[in-house]
C-alpha positions as protocol buffer text, in pm:
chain_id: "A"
residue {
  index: 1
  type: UNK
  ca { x: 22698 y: 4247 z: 1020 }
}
residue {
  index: 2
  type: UNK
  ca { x: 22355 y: 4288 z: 840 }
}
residue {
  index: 3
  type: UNK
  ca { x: 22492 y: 4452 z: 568 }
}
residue {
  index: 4
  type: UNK
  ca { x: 22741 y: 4145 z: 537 }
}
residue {
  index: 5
  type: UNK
  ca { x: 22420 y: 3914 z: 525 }
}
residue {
  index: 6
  type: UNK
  ca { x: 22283 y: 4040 z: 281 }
}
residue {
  index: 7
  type: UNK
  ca { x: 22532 y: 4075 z: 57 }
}
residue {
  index: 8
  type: UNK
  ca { x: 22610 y: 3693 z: 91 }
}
residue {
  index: 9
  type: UNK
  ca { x: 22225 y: 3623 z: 62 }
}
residue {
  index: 10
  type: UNK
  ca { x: 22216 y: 3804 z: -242 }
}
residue {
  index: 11
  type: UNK
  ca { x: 22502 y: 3594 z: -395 }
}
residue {
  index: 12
  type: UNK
  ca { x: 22377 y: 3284 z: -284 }
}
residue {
  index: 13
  type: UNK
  ca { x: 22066 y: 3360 z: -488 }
}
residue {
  index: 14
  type: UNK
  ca { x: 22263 y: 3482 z: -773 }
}
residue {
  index: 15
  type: UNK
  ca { x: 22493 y: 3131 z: -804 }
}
residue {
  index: 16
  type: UNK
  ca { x: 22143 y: 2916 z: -757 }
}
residue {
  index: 17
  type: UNK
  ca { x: 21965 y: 3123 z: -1031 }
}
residue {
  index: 18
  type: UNK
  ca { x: 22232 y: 3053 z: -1256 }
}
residue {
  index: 19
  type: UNK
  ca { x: 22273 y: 2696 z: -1145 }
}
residue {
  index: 20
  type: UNK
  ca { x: 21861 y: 2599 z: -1167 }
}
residue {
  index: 21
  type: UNK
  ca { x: 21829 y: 2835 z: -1500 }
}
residue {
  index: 22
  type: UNK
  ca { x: 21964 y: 2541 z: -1656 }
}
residue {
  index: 23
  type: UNK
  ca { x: 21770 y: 2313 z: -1556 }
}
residue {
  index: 24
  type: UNK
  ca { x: 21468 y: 2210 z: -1761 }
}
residue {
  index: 25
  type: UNK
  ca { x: 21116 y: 2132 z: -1684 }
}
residue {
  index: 26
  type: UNK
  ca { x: 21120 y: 2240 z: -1322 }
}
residue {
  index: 27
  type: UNK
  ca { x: 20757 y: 2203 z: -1129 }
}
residue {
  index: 28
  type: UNK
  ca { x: 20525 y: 2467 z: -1132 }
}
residue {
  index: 29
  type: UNK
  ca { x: 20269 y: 2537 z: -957 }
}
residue {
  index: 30
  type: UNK
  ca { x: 19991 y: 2316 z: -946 }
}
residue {
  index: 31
  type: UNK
  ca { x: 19664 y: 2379 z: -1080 }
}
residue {
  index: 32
  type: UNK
  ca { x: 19472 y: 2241 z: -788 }
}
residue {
  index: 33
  type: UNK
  ca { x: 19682 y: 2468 z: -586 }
}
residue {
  index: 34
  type: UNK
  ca { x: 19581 y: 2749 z: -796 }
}
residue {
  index: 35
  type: UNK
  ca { x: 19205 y: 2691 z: -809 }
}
residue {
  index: 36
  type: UNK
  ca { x: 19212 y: 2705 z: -378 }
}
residue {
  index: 37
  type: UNK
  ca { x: 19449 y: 3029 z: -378 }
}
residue {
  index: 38
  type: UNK
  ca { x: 19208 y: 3158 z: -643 }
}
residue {
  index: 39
  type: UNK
  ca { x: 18878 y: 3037 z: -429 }
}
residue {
  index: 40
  type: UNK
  ca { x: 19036 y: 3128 z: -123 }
}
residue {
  index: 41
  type: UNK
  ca { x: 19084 y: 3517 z: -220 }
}
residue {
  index: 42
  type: UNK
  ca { x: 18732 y: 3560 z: -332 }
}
residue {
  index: 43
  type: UNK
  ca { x: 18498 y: 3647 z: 5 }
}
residue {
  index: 44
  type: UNK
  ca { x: 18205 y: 3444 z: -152 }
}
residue {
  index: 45
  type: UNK
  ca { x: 18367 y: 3124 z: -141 }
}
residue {
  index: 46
  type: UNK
  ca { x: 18194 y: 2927 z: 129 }
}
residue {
  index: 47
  type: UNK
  ca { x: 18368 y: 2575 z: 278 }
}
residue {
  index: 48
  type: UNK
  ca { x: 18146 y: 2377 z: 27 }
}
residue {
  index: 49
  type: UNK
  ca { x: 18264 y: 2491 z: -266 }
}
residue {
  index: 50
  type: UNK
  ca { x: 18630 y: 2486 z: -146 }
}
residue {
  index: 51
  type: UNK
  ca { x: 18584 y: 2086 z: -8 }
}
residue {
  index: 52
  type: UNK
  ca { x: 18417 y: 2072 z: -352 }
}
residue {
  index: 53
  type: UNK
  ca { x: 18709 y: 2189 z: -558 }
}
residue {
  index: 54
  type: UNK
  ca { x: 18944 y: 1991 z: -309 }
}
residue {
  index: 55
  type: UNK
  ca { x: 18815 y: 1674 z: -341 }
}
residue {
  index: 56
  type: UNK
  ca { x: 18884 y: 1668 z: -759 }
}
residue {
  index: 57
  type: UNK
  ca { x: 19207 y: 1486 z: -529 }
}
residue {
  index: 58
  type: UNK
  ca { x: 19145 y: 1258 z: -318 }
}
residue {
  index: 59
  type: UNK
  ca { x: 19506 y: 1155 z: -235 }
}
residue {
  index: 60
  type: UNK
  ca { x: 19506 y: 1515 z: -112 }
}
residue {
  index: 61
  type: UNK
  ca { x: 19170 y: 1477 z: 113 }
}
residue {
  index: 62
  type: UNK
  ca { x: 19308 y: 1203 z: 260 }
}
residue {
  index: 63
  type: UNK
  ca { x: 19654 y: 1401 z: 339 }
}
residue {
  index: 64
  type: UNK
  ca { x: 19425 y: 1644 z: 431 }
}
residue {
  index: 65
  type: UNK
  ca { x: 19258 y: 1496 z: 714 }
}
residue {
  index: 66
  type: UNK
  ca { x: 19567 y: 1274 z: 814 }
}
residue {
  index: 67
  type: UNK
  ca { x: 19695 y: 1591 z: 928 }
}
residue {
  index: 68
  type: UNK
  ca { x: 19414 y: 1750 z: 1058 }
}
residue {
  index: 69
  type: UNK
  ca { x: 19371 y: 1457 z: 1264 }
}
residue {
  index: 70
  type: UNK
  ca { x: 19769 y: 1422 z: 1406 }
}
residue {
  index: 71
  type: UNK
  ca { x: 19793 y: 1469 z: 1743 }
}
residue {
  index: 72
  type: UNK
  ca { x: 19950 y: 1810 z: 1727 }
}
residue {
  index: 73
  type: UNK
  ca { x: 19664 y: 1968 z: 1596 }
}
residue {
  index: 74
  type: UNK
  ca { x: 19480 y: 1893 z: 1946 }
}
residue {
  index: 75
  type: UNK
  ca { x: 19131 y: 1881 z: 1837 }
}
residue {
  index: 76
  type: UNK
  ca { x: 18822 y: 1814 z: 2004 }
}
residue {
  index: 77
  type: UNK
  ca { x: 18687 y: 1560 z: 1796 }
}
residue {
  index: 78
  type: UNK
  ca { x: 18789 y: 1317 z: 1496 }
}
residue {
  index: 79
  type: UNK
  ca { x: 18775 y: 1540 z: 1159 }
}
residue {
  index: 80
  type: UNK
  ca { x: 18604 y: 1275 z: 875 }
}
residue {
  index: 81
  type: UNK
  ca { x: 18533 y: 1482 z: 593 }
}
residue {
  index: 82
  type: UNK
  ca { x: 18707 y: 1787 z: 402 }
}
residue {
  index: 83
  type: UNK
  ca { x: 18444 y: 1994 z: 483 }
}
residue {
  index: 84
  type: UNK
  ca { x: 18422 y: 1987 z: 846 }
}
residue {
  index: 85
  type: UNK
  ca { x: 18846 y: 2008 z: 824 }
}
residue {
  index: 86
  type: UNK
  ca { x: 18783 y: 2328 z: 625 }
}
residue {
  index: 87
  type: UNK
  ca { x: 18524 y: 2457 z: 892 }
}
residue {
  index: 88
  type: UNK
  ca { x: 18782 y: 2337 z: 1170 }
}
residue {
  index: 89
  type: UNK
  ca { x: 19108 y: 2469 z: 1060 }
}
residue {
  index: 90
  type: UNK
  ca { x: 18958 y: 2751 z: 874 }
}
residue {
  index: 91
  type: UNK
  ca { x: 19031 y: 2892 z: 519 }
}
residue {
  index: 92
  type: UNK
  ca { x: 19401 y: 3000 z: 633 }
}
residue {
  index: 93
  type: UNK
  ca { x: 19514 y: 2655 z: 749 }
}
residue {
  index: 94
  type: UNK
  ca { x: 19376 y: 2482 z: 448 }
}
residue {
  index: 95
  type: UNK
  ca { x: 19550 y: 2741 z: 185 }
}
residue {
  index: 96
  type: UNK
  ca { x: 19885 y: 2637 z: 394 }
}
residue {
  index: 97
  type: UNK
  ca { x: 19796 y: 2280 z: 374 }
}
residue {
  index: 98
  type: UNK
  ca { x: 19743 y: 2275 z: 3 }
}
residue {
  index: 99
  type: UNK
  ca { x: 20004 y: 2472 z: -92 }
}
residue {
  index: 100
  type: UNK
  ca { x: 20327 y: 2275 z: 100 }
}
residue {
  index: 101
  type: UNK
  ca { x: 20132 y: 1933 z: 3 }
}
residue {
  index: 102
  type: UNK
  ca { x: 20092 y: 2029 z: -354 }
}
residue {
  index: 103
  type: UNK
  ca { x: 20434 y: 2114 z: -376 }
}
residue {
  index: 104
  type: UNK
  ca { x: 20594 y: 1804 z: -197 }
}
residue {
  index: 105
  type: UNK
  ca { x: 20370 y: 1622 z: -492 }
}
residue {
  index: 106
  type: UNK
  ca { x: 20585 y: 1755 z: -799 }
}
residue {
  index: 107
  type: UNK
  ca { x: 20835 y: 1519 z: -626 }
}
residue {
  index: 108
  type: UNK
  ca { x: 20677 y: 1219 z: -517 }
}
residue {
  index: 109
  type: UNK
  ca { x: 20864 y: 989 z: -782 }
}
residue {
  index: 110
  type: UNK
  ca { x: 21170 y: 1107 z: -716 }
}
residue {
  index: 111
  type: UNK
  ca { x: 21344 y: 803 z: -550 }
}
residue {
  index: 112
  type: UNK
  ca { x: 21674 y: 566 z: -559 }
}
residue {
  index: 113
  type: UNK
  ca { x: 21849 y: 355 z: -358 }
}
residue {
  index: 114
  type: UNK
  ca { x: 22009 y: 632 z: -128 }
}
residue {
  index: 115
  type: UNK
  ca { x: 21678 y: 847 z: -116 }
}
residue {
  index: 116
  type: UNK
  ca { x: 21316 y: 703 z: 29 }
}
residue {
  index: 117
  type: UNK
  ca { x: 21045 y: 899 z: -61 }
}
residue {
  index: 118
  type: UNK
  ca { x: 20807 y: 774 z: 204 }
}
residue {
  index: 119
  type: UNK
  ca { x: 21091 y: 836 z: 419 }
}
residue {
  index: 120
  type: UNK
  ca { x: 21116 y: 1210 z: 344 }
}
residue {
  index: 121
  type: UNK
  ca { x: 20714 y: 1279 z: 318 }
}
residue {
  index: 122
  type: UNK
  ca { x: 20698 y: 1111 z: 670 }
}
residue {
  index: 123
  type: UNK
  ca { x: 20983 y: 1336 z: 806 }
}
residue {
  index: 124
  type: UNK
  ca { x: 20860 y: 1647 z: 591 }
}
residue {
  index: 125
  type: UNK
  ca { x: 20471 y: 1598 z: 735 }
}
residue {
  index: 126
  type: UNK
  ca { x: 20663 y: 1533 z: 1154 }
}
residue {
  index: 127
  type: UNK
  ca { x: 20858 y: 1826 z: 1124 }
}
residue {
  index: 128
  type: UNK
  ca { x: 20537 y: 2083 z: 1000 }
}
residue {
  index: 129
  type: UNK
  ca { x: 20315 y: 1930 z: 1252 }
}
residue {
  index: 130
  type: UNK
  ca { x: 20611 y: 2011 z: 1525 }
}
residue {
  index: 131
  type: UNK
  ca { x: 20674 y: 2338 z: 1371 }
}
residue {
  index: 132
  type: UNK
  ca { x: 20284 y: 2434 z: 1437 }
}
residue {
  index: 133
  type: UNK
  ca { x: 20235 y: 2258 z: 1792 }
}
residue {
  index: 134
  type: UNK
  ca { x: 20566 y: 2488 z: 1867 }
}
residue {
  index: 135
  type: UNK
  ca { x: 20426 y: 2813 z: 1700 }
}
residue {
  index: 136
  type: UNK
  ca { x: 20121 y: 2733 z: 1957 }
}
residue {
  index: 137
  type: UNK
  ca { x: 20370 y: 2636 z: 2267 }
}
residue {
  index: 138
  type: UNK
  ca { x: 20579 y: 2971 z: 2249 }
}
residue {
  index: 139
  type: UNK
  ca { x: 20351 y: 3187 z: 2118 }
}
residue {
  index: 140
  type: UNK
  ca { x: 20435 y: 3245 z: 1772 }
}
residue {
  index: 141
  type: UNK
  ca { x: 20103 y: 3360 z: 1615 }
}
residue {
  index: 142
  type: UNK
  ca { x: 20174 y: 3253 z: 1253 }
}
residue {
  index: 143
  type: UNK
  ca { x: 20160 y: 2877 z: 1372 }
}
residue {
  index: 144
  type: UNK
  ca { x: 20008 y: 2793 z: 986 }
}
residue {
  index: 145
  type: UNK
  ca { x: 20378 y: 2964 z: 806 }
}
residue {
  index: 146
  type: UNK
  ca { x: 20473 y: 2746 z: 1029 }
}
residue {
  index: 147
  type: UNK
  ca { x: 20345 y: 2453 z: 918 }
}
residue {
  index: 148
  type: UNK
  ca { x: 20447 y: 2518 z: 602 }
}
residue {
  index: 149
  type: UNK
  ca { x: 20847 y: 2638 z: 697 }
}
residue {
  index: 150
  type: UNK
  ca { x: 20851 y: 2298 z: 839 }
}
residue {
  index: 151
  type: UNK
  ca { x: 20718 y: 2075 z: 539 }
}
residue {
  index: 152
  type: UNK
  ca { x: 20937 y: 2234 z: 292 }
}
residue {
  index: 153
  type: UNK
  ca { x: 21227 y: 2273 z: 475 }
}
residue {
  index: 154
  type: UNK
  ca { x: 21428 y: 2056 z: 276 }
}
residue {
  index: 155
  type: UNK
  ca { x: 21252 y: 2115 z: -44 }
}
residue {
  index: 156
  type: UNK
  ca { x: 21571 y: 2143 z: -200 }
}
residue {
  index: 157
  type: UNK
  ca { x: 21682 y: 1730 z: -142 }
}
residue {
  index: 158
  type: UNK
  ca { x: 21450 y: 1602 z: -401 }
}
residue {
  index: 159
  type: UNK
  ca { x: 21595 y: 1859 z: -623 }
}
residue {
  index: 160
  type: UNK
  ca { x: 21895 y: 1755 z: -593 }
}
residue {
  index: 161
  type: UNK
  ca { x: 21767 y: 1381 z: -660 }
}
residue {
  index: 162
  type: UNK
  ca { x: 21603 y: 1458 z: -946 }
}
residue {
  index: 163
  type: UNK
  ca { x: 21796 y: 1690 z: -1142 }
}
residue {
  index: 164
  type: UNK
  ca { x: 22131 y: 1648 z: -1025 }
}
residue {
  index: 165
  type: UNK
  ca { x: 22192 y: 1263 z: -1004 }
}
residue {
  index: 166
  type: UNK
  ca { x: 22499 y: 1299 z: -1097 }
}
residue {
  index: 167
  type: UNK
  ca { x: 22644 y: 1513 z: -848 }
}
residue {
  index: 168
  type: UNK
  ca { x: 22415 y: 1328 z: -633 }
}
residue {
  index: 169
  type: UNK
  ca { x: 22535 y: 970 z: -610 }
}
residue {
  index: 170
  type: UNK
  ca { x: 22911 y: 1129 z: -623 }
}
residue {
  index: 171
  type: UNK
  ca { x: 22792 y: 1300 z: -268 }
}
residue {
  index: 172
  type: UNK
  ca { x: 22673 y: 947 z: -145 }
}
residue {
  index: 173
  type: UNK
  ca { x: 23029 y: 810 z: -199 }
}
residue {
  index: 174
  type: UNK
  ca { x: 23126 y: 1011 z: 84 }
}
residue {
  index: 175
  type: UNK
  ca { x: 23158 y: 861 z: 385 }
}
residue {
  index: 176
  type: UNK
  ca { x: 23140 y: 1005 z: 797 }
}
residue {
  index: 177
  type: UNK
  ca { x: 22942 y: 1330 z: 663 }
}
residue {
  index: 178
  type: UNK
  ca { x: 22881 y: 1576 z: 926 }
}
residue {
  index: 179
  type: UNK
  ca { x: 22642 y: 1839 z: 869 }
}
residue {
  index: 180
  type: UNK
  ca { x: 22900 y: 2096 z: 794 }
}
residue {
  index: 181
  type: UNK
  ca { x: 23072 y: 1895 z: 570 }
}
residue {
  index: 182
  type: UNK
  ca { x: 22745 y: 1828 z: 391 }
}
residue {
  index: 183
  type: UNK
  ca { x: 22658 y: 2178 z: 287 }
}
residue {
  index: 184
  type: UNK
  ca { x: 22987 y: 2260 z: 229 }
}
residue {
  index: 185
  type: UNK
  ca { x: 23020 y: 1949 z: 3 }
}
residue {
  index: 186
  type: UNK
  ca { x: 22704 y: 2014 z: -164 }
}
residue {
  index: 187
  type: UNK
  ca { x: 22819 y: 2368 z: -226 }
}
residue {
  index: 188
  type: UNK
  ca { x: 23133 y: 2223 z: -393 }
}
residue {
  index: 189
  type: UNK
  ca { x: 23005 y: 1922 z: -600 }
}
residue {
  index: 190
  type: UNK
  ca { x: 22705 y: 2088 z: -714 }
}
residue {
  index: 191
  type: UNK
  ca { x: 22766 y: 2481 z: -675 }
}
residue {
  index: 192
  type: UNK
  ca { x: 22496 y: 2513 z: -405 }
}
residue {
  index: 193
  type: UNK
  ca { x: 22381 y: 2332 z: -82 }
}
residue {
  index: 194
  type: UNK
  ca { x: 21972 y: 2178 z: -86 }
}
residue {
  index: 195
  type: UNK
  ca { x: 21869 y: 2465 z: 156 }
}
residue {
  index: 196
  type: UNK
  ca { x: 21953 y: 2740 z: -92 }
}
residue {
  index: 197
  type: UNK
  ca { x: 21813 y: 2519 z: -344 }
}
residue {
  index: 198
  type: UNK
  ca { x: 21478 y: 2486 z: -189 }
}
residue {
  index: 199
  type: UNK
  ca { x: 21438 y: 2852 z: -99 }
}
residue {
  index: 200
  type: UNK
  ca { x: 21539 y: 2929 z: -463 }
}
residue {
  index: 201
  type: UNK
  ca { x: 21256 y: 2727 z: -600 }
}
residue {
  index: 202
  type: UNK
  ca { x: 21014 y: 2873 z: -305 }
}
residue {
  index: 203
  type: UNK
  ca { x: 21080 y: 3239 z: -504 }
}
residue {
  index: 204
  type: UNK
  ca { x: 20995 y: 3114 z: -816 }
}
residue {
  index: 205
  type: UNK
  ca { x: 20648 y: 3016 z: -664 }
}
residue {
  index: 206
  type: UNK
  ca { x: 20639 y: 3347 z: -509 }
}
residue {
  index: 207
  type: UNK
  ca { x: 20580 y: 3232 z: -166 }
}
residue {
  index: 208
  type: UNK
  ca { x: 20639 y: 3473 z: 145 }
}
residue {
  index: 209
  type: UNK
  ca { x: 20998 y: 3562 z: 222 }
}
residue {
  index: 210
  type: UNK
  ca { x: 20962 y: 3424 z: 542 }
}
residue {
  index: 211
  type: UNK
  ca { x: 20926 y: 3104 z: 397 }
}
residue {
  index: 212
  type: UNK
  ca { x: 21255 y: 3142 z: 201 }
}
residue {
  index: 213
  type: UNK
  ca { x: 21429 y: 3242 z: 497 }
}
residue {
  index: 214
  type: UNK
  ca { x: 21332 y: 2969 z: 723 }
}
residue {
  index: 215
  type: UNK
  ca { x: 21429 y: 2703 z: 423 }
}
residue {
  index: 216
  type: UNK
  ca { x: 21763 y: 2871 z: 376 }
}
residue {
  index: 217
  type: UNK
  ca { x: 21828 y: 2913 z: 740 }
}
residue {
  index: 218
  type: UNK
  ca { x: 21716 y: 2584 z: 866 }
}
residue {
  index: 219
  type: UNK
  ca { x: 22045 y: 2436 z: 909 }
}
residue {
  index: 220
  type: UNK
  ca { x: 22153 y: 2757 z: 1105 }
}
residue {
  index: 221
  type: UNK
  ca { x: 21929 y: 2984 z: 1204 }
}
residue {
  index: 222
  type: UNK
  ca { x: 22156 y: 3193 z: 1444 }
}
residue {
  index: 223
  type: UNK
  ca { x: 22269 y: 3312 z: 1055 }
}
residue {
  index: 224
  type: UNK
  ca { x: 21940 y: 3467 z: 988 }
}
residue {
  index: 225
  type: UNK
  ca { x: 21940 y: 3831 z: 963 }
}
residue {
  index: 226
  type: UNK
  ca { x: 21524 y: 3815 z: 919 }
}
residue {
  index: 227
  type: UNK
  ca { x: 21281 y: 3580 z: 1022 }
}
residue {
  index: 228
  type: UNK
  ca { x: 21427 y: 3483 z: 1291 }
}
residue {
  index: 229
  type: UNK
  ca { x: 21193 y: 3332 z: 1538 }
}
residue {
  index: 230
  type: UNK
  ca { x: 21053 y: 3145 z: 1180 }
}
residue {
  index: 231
  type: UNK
  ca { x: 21395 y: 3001 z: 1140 }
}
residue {
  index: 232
  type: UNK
  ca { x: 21464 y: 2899 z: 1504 }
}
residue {
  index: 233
  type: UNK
  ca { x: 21106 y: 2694 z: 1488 }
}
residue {
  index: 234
  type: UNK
  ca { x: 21167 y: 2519 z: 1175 }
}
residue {
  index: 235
  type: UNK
  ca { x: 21568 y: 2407 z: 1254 }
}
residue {
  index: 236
  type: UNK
  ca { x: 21454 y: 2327 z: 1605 }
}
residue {
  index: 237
  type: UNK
  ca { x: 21140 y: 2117 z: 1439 }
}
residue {
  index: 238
  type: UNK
  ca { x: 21372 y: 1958 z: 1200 }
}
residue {
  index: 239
  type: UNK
  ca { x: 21649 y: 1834 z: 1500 }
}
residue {
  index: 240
  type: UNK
  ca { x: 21327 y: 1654 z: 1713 }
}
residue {
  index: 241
  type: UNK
  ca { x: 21195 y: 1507 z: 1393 }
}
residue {
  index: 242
  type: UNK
  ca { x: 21531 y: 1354 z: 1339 }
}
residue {
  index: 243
  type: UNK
  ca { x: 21573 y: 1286 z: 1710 }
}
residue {
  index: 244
  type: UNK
  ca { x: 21224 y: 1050 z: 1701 }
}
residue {
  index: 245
  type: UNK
  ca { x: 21209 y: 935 z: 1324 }
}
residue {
  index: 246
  type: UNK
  ca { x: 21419 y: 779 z: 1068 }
}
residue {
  index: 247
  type: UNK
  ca { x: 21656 y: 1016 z: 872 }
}
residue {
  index: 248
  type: UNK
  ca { x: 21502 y: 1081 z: 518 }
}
residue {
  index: 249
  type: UNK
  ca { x: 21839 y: 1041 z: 309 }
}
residue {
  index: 250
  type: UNK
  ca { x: 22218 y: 885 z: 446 }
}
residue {
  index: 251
  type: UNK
  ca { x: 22376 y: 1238 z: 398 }
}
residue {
  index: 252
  type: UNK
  ca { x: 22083 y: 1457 z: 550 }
}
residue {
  index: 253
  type: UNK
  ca { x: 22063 y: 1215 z: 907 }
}
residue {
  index: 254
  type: UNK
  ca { x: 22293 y: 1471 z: 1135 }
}
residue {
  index: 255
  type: UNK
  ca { x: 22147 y: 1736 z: 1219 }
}
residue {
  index: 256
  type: UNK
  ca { x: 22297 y: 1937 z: 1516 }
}
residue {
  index: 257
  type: UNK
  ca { x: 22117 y: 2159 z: 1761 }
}
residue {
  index: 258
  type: UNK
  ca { x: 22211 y: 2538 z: 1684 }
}
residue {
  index: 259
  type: UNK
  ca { x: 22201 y: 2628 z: 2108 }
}
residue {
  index: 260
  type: UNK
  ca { x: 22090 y: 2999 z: 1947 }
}
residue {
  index: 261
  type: UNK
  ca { x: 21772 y: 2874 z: 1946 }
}
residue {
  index: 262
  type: UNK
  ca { x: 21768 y: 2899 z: 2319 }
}
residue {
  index: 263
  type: UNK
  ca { x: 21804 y: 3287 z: 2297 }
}
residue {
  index: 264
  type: UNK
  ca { x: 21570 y: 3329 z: 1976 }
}
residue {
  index: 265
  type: UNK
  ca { x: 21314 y: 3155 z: 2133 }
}
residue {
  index: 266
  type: UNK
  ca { x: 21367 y: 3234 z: 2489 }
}
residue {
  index: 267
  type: UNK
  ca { x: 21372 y: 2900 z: 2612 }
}
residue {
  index: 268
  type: UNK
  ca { x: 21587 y: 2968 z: 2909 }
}
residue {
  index: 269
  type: UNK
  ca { x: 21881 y: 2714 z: 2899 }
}
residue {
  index: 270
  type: UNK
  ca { x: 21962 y: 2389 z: 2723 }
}
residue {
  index: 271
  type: UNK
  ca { x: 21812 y: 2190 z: 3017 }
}
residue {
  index: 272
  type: UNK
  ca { x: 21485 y: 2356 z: 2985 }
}
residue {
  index: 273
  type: UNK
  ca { x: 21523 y: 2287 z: 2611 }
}
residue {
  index: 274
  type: UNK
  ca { x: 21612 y: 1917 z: 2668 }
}
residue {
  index: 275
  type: UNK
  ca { x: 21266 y: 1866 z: 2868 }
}
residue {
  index: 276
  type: UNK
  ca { x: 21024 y: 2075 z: 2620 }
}
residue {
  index: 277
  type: UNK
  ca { x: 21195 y: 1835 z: 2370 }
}
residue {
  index: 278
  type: UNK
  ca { x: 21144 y: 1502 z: 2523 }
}
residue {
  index: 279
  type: UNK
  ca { x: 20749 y: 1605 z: 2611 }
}
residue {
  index: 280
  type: UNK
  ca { x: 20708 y: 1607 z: 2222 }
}
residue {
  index: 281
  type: UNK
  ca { x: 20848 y: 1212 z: 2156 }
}
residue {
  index: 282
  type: UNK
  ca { x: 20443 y: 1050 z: 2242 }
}
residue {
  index: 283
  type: UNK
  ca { x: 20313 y: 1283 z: 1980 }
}
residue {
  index: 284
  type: UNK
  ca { x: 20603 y: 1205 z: 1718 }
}
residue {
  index: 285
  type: UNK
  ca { x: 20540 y: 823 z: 1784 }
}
residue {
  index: 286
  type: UNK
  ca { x: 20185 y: 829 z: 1718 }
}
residue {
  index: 287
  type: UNK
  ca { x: 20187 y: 1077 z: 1470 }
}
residue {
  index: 288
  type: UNK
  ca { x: 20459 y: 853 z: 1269 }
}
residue {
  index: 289
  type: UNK
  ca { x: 20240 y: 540 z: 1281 }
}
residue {
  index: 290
  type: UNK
  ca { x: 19912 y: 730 z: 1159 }
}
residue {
  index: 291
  type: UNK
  ca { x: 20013 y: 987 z: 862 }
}
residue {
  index: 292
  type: UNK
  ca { x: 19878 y: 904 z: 524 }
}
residue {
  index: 293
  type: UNK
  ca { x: 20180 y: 843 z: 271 }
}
């Protein structure tokens, strides 16, 4: 069964190489990224010289501290500059910060009538901050990969936006799309669905293979043959973002509950699961009406 996996991972990354190899002008990395993961490695930075470097962006800051601020993050007392954020969360949180926010940014004017921007950041910044509060909740110690599985979990949709209108808008003539007939459709129109998309373009940036996992897994993650407590916490993220918030795109609104997640996670049965989920809706409510776009 493993062995099966892999083999179809493998070939899944070998069609989306070929399919984003021809692709020009692609993001990388940002520079502002860089300079943090650069500042970040070296064990004389201190948290003034980091809120220094961070605050070239102020559009970032103010990200920044939306999110530090969200309900989910549970802290003590209101976080007002990047400093005290970086003293807060700590050098670890801030690199994960940074790094998903960065990247959303290389697609921030990607938008047309079938695809809202402000719509997917808000959805993108709900699902991370559920992702972390549910790392905390069950005990998953890497709450700030987390984060990050659940902002870029569907890195891959402004992607597809951006560099493959075509295919796009021939996908939005569609109608009644479930969500198997959307990656299976994607597959077919474009050669590749926007989960394998996203965790293609999260290798070229060399990030963890966790991350990759949980973005090509978070759909499904009862599929995952790695990762899989990483994959359980970003689909099950993703379903109660979409359960409390506006979809991000007409074709991406359906997302259905992969009941594996019960067993990954050891949440008991699907009524337990149906309660845990319902105590999150205050926290998506407020958190929707606060977040800096």
């Amino acid at each position: 069964m493993i062995d099966n996996l892999s083999k179809n991972l493998s070939e899944k990354k070998e069609r989306v190489n070929k399919i984003l190899s021809g692709v020009k002008n692609l993001p990388s990395i940002p520079i502002v990224m860089m300079e943090v993961l650069n500042m970040i490695s070296n064990e004389r930075t201190n948290a003034t010289d980091l809120g220094r470097v961070i605050s070239q962006d102020q559009g970032l800051v103010a990200k920044i501290l939306s999110v530090a601020n969200s309900p989910f993050y549970g802290l003590p007392r209101r976080v007002s500059t990047i400093e005290f954020a970086i003293v807060i969360l700590g050098f670890e949180q801030i690199k994960n910060i940074v790094i998903a926010l960065k990247m959303l940014d290389a697609f921030k004017d990607v938008s047309n009538e079938y695809f809202d921007p402000m719509a997917y950041w808000k959805h993108s910044i709900v699902t991370a901050a559920i992702a972390r509060k549910l790392s905390d909740d069950l005990g998953y110690h890497l709450s700030g990969e987390a984060f990050i599985a659940g902002l870029l979990h569907d890195l891959g949709l402004p992607v597809i936006v951006k560099y493959f209108t075509k295919e796009f808008y021939q996908l939005m003539q569609i109608e009644n799309l479930s969500e198997k007939d959307q990656l299976q459709l994607e597959t077919e129109i474009i050669g590749a669905n926007h989960a394998e998309i996203g965790a293609n373009l999260c290798e070229r940036w060399n990030l963890p293979e966790s991350l990759i996992f949980s973005i090509l897994y978070h759909h499904k993650p009862s599929e995952a043959n790695k990762f899989e407590q990483l994959c359980a916490i970003t689909h099950l993220s993703d379903y109660i973002s979409k359960k409390y918030l506006a979809g991000i795109a007409i074709f991406d609104d359906g997302t259905k509950l992969d009941e594996k997640v019960i067993e990954i996670l050891k949440l008991g049965d699907i009524n337990f699961l149906e309660r845990m989920i319902e105590k999150y809706k205050p926290a998506v409510e407020e958190l929707k009406e606060t977040i800096i776009l």
